[in-house]
C-alpha positions, -999 to 999 in steps of 0.1 A, spaced: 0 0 0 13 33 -9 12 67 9 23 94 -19 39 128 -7 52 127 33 44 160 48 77 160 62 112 138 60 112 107 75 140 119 97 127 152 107 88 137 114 78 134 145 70 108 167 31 96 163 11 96 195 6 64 215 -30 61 205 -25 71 166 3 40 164 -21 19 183 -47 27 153 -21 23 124 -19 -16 144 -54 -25 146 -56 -13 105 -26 -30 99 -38 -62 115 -74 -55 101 -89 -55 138 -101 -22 134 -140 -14 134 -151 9 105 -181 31 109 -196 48 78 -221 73 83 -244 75 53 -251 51 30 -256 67 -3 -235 66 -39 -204 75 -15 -211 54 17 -219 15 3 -192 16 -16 -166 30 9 -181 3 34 -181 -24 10 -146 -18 3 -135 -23 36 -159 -52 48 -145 -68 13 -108 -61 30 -117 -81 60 -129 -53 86 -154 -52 105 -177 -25 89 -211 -9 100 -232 13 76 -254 40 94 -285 56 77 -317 70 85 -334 59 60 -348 25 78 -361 3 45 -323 9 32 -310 -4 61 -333 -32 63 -323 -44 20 -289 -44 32 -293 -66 65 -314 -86 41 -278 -89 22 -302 -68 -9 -273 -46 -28 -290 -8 -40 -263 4 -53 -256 -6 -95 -223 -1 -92 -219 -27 -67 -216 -65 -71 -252 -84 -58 -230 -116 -46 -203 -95 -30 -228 -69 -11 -246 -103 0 -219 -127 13 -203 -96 32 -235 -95 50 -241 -131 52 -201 -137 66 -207 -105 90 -182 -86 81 -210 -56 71 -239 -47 89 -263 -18 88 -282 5 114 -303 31 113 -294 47 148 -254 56 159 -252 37 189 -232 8 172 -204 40 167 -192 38 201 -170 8 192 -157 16 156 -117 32 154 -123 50 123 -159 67 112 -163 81 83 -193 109 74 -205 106 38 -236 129 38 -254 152 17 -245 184 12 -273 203 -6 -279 241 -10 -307 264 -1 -337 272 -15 -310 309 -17 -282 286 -33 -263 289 7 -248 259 17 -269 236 37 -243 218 65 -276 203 83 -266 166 74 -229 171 85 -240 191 120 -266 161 127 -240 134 122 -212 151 139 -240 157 172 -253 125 167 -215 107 166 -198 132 195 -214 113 225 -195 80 213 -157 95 206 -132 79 225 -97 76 232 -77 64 195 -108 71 171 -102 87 140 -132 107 121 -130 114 87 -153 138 66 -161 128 31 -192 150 24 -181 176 -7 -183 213 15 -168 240 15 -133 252 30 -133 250 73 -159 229 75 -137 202 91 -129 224 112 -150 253 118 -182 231 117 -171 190 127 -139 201 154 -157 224 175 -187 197 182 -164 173 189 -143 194 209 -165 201 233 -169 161 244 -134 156 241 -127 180 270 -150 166 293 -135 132 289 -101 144 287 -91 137 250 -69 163 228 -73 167 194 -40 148 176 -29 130 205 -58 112 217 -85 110 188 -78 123 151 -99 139 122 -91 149 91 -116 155 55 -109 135 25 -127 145 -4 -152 114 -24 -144 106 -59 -170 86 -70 -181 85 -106 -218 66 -108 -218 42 -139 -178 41 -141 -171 10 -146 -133 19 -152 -125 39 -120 -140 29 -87 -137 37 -46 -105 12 -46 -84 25 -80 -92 60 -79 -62 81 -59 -78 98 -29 -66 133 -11 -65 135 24 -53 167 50 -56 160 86 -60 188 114 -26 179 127 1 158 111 -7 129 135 -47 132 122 -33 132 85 -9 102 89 -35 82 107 -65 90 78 -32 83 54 -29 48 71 -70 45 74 -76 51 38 -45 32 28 -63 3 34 -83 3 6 -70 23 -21 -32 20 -38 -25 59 -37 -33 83 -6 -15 117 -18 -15 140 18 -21 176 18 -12 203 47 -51 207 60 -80 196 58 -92 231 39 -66 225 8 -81 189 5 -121 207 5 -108 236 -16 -94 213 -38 -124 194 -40 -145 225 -52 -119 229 -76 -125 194 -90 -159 195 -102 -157 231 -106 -129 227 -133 -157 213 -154 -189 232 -143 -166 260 -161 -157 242 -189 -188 223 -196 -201 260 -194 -180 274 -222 -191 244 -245 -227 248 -238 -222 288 -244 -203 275 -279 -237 254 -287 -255 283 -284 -238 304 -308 -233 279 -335 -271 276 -335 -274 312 -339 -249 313 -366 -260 287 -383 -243 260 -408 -218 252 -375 -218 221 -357 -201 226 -326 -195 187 -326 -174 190 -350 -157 217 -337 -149 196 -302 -140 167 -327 -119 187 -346 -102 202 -316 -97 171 -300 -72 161 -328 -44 185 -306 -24 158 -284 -15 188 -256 -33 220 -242 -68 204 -252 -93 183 -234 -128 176 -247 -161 186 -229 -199 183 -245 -225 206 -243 -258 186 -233 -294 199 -216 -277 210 -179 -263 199 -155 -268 172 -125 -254 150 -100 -244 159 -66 -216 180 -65 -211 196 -100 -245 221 -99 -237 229 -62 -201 232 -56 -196 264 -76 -223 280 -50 -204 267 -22 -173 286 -32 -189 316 -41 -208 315 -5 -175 313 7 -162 340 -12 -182 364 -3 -173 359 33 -141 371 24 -155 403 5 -145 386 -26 -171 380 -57 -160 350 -78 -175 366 -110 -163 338 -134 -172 309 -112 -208 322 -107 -211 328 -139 -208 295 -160 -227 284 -137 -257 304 -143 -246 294 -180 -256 258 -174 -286 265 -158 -297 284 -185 -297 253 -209 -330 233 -200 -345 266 -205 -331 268 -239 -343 229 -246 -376 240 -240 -377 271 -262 -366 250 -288 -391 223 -281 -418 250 -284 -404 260 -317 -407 224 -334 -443 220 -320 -453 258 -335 -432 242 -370 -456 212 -371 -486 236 -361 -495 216 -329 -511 239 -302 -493 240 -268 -526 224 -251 -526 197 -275 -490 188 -279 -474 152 -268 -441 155 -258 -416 124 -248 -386 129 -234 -356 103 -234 -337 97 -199 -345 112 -166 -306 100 -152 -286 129 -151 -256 110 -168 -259 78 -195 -262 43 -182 -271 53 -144 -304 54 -121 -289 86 -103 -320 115 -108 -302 139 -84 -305 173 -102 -311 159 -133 -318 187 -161 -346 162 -173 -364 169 -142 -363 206 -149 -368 200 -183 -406 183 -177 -409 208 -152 -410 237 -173 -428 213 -198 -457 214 -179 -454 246 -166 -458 260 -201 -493 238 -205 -478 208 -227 -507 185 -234 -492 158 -226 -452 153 -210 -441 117 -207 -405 101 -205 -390 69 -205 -356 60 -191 -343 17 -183 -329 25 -155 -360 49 -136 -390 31 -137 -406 60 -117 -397 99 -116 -406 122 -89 -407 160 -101 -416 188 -80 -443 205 -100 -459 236 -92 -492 218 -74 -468 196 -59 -445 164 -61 -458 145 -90 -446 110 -99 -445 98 -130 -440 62 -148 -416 57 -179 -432 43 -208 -423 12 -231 -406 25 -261 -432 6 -286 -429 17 -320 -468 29 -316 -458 52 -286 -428 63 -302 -446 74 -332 -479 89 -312 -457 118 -298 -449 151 -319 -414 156 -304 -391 133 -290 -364 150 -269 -333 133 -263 -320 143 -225 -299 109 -216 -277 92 -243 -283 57 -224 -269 31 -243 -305 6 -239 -324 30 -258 -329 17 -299 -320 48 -313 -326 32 -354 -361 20 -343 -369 57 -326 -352 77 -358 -378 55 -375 -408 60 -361 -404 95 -341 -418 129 -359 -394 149 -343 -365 142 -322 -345 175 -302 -311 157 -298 -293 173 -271 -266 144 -268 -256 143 -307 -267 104 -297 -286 103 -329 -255 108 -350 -250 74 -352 -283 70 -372 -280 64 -407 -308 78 -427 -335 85 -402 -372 91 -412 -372 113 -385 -365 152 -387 -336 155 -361 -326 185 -342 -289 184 -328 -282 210 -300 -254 229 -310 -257 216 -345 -260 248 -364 -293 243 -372 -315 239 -340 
């Protein structure tokens, strides 16, 4: 196992603390407990990792019917082996809870919550406060806590420390000598098949250098290369920086799309193609419908939050990413276009739209831009809005009377053909795209998906094409 980039010379670091070489011997020896502390895209996988290394593991959520699939040894997660999830419950090596109290005997918790905005695009801590409160009353001597929740810089320590502070001084503990915490930011990709929780380098800064060799050691366990930073706010800065190196960049693509469809006779495709021919200085984004996921439509709101504290305005930032969420917007202009094209009134149109994932070949719906897209659908009185997606069977969009839930539809060559536009949100790989170029009216392509397609009936509308 490999730990990249010492913080010091091996001759000039200090001596560890009793209780952080302890810890480094139960992980060496695998006798450690390992507590994980939300069991979403982030959490499983972290915990199946280590229950498939031979520790001891115990998942915490609050979401009790979660809890009970996976004492059930019933795998959630489709990035996650079925036989693996379910003899690692069977053998006992993980278990799940849906209460902390199991905590008080784990060495090494990690917190691998939500992070949401406000309804005001603030950062919402809520989930990481509640854990921290919820986990404080079980720290003890040689524990190690390590926050994995994307945030903004200081939380670790303006937000987690102080809370667990204030128990460690009643029982005696100090911070670096007696228990440890450090943040260490997630880098899962749902649907990559390529790079997963146990290949993909992780960072890790520690409050002290004892906190960050111990989280070095902790995290060591499970993935080849650990690569150290000073503190735990260069390990959450750079994880803002991470996600929003592409917000920006996805931003300038999208902005690109849009003015080749102005100008006409320009596919920006091609352009990206073209471009992508330069072997240095170059890498390729995509424009598509918006953004979604987790962290890449919130993190650039974080750091501007932040900024702000500091009297500084990141203009740029805040910017492309206003740019993205301009583009279901723009979708659905263009979608009222073809409909007043075919001369189908607004009240009596039939619109389908393909995926409600916000990435191909995934069940993930968090901030999907399809979700927008069908909001605004409906908003502006579409007869009829309906999607279909493999991998969500159902889709829950807040409308303007409410949460409404919706069922995908089979993509029969009847339904297909019943619809006046077809709009193409989620290039998933399942979907037939010959049979729908066939049969469809109208398709709004905002993938370039439909490229593939070799003389289509259907008239097809690429975003960013130069002609949409």
């Amino acid at each position: 196992m490999e730990h990249r980039n010492p913080p010091l010379d091996v001759a000039e670091a200090p001596p560890l603390p009793e209780a952080a070489v302890a810890l480094q011997q139960r992980l060496s020896e695998k006798t450690a407990v390992i507590g994980v502390i939300g069991l979403g895209y982030v959490g499983l996988p972290l915990a199946v990792e280590y229950a498939g290394r031979g520790f001891r593991t115990l998942g915490i959520d609050l979401d009790s019917e979660r809890v009970l699939r996976l004492n059930a040894g019933q795998n959630y997660n489709p990035d996650l082996d079925d036989a693996l999830v379910r003899r690692l419950v069977e053998t006992g090596c993980l278990r799940a809870a849906d209460h902390v109290e199991g905590l008080a005997g784990a060495d090494v918790v990690f917190i691998c919550v939500p992070t949401p905005v406000t309804e005001h695009k603030d950062p919402d801590t809520s989930y990481i406060r509640r854990a921290t409160e919820a986990l404080a009353p079980h720290l003890h001597r040689g524990q190690l806590v390590v926050l994995k929740s994307t945030t903004y810089p200081n939380t670790t320590e303006g937000l987690v420390q102080p809370i667990l502070e204030r128990v460690a001084r009643e029982r005696g503990l100090v911070l670096g000598r007696d228990y440890f915490l450090a943040f260490s930011p997630e880098r899962i990709d749902p649907g990559n098949r390529q790079f997963t929780t146990a290949n993909t380098p992780v960072v890790v800064g520690g409050v002290t250098a004892a906190c960050t060799e111990v989280a070095a050691t902790a995290l060591a366990q499970i993935v080849a290369h650990v690569h150290r930073v000073s503190s735990p706010k260069v390990a959450e800065m750079e994880k803002l920086l991470e996600n929003i190196f592409r917000s920006v960049n996805i931003a300038l693509v999208n902005e690109l799309a849009r003015l080749c469809d102005r100008m006409g006779g320009v596919s920006v495709w091609e352009v990206i193609e073209a471009a992508s021919t330069k072997p240095f200085g170059f890498m390729p984004f995509y424009p598509g419908p918006g953004l979604g996921g987790h962290c890449i439509p919130i993190d650039p709101y974080y750091l501007s939050w932040l900024a702000r504290r500091y009297d500084f305005e990141t203009s740029f930032i805040t910017l492309s990413a206003r740019v993205n969420e301009e583009m279901p917007f723009y979708v659905v202009e263009k979608v009222v276009e073809a409909l007043a094209r075919q001369g189908v009134r607004l009240a009596e149109a039939r619109v389908l739209l393909l995926g409600a994932a916000f990435k191909k070949n995934v069940d993930d719906t968090r901030h999907s831009p399809s979700e927008k897209v069908l909001a605004l659908l409906c908003r502006k009185g579409v007869g009829e809005v309906a999607y279909s997606d493999p991998h969500v069977p159902v889709f829950r969009v807040p409308l303007a009377e409410g949460v409404r839930t919706f069922e995908g539809i089979a993509l029969t060559a009847e339904a297909v053909a019943s619809f006046d536009v077809v709009v193409l949100l989620t290039d998933h790989d399942a979907f037939p795209y010959d049979e729908i170029a066939r049969q469809a009216r109208y398709i709004i392509d905002t993938r370039n998906a439909f490229a593939r397609v070799a003389n289509p009936a259907a008239t097809i509308k690429v975003l960013g094409g130069g002609a949409f």
